[in-house]
OpenMM code with the backbone's topology and positions (N, CA, C; nanometers):
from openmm import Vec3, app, unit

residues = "UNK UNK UNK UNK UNK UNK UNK UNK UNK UNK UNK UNK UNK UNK UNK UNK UNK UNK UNK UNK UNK UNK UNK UNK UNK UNK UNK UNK UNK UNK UNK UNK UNK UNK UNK UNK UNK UNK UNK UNK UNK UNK UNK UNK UNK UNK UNK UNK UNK UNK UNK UNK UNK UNK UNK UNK UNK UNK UNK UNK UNK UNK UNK UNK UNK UNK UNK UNK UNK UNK UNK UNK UNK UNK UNK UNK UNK UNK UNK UNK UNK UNK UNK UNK UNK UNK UNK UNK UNK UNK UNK UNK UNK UNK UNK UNK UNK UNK UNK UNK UNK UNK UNK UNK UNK UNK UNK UNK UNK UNK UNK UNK UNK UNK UNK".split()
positions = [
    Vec3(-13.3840, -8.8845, 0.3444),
    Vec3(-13.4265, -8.7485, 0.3250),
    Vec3(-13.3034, -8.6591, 0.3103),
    Vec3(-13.2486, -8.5908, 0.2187),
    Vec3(-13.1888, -8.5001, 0.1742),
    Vec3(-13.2404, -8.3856, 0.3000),
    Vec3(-13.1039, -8.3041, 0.3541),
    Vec3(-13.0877, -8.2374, 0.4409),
    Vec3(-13.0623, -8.0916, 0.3405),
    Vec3(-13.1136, -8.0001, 0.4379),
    Vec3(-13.1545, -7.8448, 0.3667),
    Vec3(-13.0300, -7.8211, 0.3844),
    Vec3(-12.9538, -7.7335, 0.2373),
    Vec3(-12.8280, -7.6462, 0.2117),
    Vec3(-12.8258, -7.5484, 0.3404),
    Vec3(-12.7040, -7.4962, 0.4083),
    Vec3(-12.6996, -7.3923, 0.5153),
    Vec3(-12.7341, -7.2774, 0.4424),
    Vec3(-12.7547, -7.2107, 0.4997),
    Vec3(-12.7984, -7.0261, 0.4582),
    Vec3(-12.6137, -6.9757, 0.3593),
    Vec3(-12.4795, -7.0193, 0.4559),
    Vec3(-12.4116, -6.9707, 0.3825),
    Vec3(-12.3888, -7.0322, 0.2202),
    Vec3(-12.4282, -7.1904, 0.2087),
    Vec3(-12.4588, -7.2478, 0.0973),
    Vec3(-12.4990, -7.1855, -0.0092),
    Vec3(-12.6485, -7.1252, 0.0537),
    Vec3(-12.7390, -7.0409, -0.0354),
    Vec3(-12.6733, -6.8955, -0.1028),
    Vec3(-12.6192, -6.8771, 0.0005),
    Vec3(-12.5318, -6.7203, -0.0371),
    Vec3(-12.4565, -6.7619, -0.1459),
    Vec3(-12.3541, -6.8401, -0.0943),
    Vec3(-12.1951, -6.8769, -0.1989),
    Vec3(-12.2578, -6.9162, -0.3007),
    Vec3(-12.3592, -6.9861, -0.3516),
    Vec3(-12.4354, -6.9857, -0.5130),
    Vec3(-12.4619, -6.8773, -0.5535),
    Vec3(-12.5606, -6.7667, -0.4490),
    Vec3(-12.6396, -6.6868, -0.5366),
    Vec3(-12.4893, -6.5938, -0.5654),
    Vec3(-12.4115, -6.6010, -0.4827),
    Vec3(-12.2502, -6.5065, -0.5538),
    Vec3(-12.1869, -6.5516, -0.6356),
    Vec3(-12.1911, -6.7131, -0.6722),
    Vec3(-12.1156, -6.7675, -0.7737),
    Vec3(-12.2336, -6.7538, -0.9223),
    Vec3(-12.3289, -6.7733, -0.9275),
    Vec3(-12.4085, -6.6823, -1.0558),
    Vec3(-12.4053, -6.6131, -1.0980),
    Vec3(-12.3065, -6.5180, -1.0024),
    Vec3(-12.3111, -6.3541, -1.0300),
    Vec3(-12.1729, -6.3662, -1.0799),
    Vec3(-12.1212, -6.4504, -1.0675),
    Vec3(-11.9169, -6.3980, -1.1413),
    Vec3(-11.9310, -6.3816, -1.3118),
    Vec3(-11.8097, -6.2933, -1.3058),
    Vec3(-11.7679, -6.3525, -1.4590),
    Vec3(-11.7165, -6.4416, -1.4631),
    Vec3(-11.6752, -6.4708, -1.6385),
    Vec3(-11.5986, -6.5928, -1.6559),
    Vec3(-11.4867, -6.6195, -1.6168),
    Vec3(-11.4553, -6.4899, -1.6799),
    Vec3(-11.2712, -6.4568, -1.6079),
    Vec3(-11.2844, -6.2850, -1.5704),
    Vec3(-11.1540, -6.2677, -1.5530),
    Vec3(-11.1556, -6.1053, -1.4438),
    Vec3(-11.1214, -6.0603, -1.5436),
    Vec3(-11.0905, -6.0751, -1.6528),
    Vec3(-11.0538, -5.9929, -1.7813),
    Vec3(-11.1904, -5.9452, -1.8367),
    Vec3(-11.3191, -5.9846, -1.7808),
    Vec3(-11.4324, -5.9043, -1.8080),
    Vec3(-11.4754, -5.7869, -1.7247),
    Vec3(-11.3488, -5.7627, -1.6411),
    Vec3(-11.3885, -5.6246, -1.5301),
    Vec3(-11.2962, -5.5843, -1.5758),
    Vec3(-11.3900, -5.4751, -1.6806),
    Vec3(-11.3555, -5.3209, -1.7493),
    Vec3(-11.4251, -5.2318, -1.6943),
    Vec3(-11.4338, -5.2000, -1.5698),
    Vec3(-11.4883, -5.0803, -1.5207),
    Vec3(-11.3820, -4.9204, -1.4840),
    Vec3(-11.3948, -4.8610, -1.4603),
    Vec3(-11.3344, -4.7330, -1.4252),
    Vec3(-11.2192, -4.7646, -1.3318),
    Vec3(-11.0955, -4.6737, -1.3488),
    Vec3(-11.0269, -4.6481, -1.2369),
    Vec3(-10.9620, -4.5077, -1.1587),
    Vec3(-10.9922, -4.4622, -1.2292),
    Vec3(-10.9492, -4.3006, -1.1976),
    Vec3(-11.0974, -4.1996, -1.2216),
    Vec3(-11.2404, -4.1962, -1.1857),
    Vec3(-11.2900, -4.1438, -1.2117),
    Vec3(-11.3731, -4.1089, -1.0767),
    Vec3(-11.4888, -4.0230, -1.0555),
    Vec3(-11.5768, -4.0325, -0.9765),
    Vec3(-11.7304, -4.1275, -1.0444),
    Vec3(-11.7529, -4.2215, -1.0006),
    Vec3(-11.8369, -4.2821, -0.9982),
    Vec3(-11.9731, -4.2802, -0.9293),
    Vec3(-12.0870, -4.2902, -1.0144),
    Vec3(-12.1823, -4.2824, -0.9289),
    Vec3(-12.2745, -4.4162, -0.9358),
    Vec3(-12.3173, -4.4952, -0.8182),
    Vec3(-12.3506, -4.5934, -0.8611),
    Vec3(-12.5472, -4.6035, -0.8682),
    Vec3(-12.6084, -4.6568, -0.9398),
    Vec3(-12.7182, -4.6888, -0.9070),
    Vec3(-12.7754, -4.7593, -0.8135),
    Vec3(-12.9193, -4.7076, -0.8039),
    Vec3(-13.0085, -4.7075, -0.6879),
    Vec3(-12.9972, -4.8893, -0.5716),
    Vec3(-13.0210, -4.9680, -0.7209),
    Vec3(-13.0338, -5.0908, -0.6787),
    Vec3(-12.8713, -5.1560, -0.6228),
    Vec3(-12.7627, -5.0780, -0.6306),
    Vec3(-12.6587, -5.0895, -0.5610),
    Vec3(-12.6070, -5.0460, -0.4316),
    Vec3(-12.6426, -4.8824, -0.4663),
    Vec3(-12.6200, -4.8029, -0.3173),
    Vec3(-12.7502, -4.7517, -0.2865),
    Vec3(-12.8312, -4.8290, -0.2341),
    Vec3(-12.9214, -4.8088, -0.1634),
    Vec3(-12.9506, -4.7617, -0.0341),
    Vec3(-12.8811, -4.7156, 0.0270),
    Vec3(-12.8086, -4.6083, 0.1319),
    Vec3(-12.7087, -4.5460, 0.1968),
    Vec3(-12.6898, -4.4503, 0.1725),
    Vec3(-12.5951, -4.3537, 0.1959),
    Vec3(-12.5483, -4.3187, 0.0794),
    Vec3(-12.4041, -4.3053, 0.0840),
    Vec3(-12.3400, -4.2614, 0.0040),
    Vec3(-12.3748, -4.3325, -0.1626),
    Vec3(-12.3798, -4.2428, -0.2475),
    Vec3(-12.3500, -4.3175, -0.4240),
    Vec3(-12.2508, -4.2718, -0.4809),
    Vec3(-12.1727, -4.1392, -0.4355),
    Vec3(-12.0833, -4.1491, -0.5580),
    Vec3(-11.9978, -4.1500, -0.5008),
    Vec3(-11.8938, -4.1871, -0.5816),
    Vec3(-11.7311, -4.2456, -0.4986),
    Vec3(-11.6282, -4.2089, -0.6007),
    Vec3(-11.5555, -4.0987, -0.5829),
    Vec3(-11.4188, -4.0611, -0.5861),
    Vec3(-11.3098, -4.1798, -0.6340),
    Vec3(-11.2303, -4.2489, -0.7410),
    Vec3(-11.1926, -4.3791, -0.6852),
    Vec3(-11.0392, -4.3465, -0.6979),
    Vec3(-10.9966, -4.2066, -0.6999),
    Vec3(-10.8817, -4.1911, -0.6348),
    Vec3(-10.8540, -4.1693, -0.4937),
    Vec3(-10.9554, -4.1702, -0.4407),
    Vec3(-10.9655, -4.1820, -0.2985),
    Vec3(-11.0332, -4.2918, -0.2372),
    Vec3(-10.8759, -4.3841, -0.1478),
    Vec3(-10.7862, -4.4920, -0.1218),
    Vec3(-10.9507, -4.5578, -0.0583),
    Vec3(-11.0427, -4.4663, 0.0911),
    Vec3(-11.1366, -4.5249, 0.1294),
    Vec3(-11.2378, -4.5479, 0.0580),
    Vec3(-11.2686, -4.3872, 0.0101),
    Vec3(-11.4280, -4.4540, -0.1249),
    Vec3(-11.3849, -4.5682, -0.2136),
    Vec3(-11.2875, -4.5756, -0.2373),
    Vec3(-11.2764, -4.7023, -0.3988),
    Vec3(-11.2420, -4.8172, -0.2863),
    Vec3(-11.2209, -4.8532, -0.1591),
    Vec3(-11.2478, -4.9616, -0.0832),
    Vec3(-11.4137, -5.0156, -0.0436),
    Vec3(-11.4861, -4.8425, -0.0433),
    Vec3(-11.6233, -4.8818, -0.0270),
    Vec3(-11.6765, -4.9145, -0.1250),
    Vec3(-11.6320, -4.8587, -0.2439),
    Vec3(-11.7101, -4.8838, -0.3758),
    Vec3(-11.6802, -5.0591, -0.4116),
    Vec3(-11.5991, -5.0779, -0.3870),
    Vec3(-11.5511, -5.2283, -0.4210),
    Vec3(-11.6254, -5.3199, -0.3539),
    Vec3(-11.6721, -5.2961, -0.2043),
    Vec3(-11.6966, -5.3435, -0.1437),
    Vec3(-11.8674, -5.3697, -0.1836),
    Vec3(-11.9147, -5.2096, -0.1902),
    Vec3(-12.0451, -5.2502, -0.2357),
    Vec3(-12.0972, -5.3247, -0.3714),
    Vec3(-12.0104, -5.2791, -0.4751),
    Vec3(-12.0314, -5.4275, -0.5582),
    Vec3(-12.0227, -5.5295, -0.5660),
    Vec3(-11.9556, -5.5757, -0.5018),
    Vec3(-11.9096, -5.7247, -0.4602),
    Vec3(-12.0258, -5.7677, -0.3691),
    Vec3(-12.1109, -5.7055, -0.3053),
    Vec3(-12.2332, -5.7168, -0.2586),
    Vec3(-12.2804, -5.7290, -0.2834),
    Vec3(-12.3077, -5.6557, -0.3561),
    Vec3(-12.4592, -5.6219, -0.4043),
    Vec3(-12.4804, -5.6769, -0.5692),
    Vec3(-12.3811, -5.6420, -0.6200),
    Vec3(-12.3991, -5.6563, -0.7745),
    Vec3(-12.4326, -5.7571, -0.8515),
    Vec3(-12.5028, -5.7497, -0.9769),
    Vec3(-12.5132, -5.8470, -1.0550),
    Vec3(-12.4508, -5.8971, -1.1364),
    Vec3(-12.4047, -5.9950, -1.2329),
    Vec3(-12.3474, -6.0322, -1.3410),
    Vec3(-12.2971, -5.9104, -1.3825),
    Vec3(-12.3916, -5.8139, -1.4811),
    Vec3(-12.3503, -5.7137, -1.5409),
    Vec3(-12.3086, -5.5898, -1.4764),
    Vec3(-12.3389, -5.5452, -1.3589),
    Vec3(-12.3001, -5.4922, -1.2477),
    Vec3(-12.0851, -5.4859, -1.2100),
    Vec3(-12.1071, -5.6158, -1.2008),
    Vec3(-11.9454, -5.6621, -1.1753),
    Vec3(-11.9141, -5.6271, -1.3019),
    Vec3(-11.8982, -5.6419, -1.4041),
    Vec3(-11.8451, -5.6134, -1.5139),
    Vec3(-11.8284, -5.4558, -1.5953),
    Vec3(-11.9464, -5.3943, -1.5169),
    Vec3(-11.9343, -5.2658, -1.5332),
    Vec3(-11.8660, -5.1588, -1.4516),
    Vec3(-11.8540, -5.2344, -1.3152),
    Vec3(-11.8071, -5.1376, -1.2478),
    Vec3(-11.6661, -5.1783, -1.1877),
    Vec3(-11.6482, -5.3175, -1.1841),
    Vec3(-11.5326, -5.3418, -1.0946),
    Vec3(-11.4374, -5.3688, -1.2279),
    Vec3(-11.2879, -5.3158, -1.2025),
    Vec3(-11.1632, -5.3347, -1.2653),
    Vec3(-11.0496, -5.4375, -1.2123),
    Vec3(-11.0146, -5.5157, -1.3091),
    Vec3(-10.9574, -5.5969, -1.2926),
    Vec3(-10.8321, -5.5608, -1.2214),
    Vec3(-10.7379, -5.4461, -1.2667),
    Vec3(-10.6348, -5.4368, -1.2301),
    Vec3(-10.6952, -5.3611, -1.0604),
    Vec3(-10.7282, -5.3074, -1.0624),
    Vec3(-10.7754, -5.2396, -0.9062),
    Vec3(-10.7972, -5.3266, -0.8221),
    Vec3(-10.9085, -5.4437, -0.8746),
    Vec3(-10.9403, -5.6063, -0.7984),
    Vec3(-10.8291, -5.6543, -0.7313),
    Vec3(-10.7737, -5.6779, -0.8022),
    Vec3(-10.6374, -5.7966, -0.8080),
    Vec3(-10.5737, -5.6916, -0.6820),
    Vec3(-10.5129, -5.5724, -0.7542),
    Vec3(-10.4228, -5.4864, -0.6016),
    Vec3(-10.4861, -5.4599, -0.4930),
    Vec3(-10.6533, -5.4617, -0.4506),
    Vec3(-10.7209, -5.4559, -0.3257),
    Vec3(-10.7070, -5.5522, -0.3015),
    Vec3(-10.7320, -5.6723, -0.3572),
    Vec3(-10.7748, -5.8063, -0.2517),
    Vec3(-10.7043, -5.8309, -0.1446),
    Vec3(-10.5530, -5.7935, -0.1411),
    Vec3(-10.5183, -5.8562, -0.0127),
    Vec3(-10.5995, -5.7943, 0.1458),
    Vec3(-10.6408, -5.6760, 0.0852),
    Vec3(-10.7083, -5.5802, 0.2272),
    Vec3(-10.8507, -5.6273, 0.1763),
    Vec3(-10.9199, -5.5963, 0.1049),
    Vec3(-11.0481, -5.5659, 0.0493),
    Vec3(-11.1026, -5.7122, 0.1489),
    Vec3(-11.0511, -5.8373, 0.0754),
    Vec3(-11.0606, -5.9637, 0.1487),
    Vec3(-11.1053, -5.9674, 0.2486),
    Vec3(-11.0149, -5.8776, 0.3771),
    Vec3(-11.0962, -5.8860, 0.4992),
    Vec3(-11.1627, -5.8140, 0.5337),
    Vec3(-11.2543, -5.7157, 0.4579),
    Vec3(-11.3783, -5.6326, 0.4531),
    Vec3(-11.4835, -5.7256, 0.4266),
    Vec3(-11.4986, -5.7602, 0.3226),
    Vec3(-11.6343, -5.8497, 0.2765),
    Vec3(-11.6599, -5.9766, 0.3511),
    Vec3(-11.7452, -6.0418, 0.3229),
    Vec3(-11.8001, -6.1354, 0.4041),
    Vec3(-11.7026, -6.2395, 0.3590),
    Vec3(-11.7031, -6.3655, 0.4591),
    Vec3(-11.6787, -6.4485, 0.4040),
    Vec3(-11.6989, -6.5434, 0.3046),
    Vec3(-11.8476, -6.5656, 0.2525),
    Vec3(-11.9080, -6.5998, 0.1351),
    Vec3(-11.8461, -6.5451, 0.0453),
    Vec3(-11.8751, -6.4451, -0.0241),
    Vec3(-11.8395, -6.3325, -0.0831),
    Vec3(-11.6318, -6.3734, -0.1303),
    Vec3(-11.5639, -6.3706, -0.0494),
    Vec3(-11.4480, -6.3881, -0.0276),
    Vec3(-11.4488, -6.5456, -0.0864),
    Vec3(-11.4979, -6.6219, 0.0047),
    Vec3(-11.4658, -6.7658, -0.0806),
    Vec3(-11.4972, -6.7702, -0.1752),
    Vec3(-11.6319, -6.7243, -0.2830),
    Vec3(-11.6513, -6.7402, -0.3782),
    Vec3(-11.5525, -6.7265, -0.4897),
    Vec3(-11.5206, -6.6075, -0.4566),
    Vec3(-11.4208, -6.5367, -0.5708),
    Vec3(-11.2722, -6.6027, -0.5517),
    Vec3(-11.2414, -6.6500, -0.4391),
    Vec3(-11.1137, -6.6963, -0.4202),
    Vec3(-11.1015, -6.8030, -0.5017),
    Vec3(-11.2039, -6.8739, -0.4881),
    Vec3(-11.2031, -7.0458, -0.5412),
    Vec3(-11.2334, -7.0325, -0.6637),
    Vec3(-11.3203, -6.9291, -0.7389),
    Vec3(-11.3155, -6.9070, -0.8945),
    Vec3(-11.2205, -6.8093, -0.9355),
    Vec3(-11.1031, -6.7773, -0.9164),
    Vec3(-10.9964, -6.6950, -0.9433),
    Vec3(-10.8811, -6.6956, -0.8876),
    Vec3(-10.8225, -6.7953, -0.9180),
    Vec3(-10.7191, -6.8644, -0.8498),
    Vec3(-10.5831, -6.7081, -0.8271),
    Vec3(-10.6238, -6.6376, -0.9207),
    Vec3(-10.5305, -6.5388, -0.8957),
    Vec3(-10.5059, -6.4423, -0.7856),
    Vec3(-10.6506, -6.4415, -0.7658),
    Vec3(-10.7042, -6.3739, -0.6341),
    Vec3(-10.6493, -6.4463, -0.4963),
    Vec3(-10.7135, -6.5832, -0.5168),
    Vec3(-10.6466, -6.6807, -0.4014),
    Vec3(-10.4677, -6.6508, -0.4163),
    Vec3(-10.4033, -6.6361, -0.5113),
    Vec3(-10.2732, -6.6584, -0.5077),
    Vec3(-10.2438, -6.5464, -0.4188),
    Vec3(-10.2839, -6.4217, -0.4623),
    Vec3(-10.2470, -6.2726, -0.4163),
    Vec3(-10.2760, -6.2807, -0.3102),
    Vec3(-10.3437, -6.3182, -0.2492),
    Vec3(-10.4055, -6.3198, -0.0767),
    Vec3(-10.2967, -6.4099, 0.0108),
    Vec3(-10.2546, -6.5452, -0.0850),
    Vec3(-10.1788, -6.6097, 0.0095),
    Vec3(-10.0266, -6.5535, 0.0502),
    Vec3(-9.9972, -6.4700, -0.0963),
    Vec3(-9.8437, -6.3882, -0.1268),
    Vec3(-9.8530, -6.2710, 0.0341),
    Vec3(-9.9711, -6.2107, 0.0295),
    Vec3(-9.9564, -6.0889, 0.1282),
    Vec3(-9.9919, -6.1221, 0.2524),
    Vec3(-10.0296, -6.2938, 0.2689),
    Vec3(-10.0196, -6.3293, 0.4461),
    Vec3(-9.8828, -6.3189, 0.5160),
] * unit.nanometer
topology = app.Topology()
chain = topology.addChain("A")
for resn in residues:
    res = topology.addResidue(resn, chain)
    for name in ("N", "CA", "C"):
        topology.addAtom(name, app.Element.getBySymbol(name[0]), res)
């Protein structure tokens, strides 16, 4: 009898469905105020400032959550990605974090440079 996947199993797929191919498909904003939709920020705050250092940590954070395929691609920026991760990293979950580490080796690199 085949033994049931753990819950974090289930997560780290339904986040690895959601990547792009490569991070060169996160063309989203970097200097703007952003407002995100419902099915993203579904409470509290939606719009986020992303010259300001905490909102564009929350905003990052909640896409990487929450978001879908096209979601990530619309809102998160590659170059912004890459310079949060070493902090951003230990905000998000760990799912979340492994996923992207292990499909973006660049990400993994940058994280290991700023231990």
């Amino acid at each position: 009898m085949a033994s049931q996947p753990s819950l974090s199993e289930l997560r780290r797929a339904k986040f690895a469905r959601r990547l792009p191919a490569a991070l060169t498909e996160l063309v989203g904003p970097e200097h703007v105020t952003v407002s995100l939709p419902l099915h993203l920020a579904w409470s509290g705050l939606t719009a986020f400032d992303l010259d300001q250092p905490r909102l564009r940590m929350s905003y990052y954070r909640i896409v990487l959550a929450e978001g879908q395929h096209d979601d990530l691609a619309r809102h998160l920026n590659r170059g912004v990605l890459v310079s949060l991760w070493p902090t951003l990293r230990t905000l998000i979950s760990r799912d979340v974090r492994e996923v992207w580490e292990c499909s973006f080796k660049e990400l993994a690199h940058g994280a290991q440079e700023a231990a």
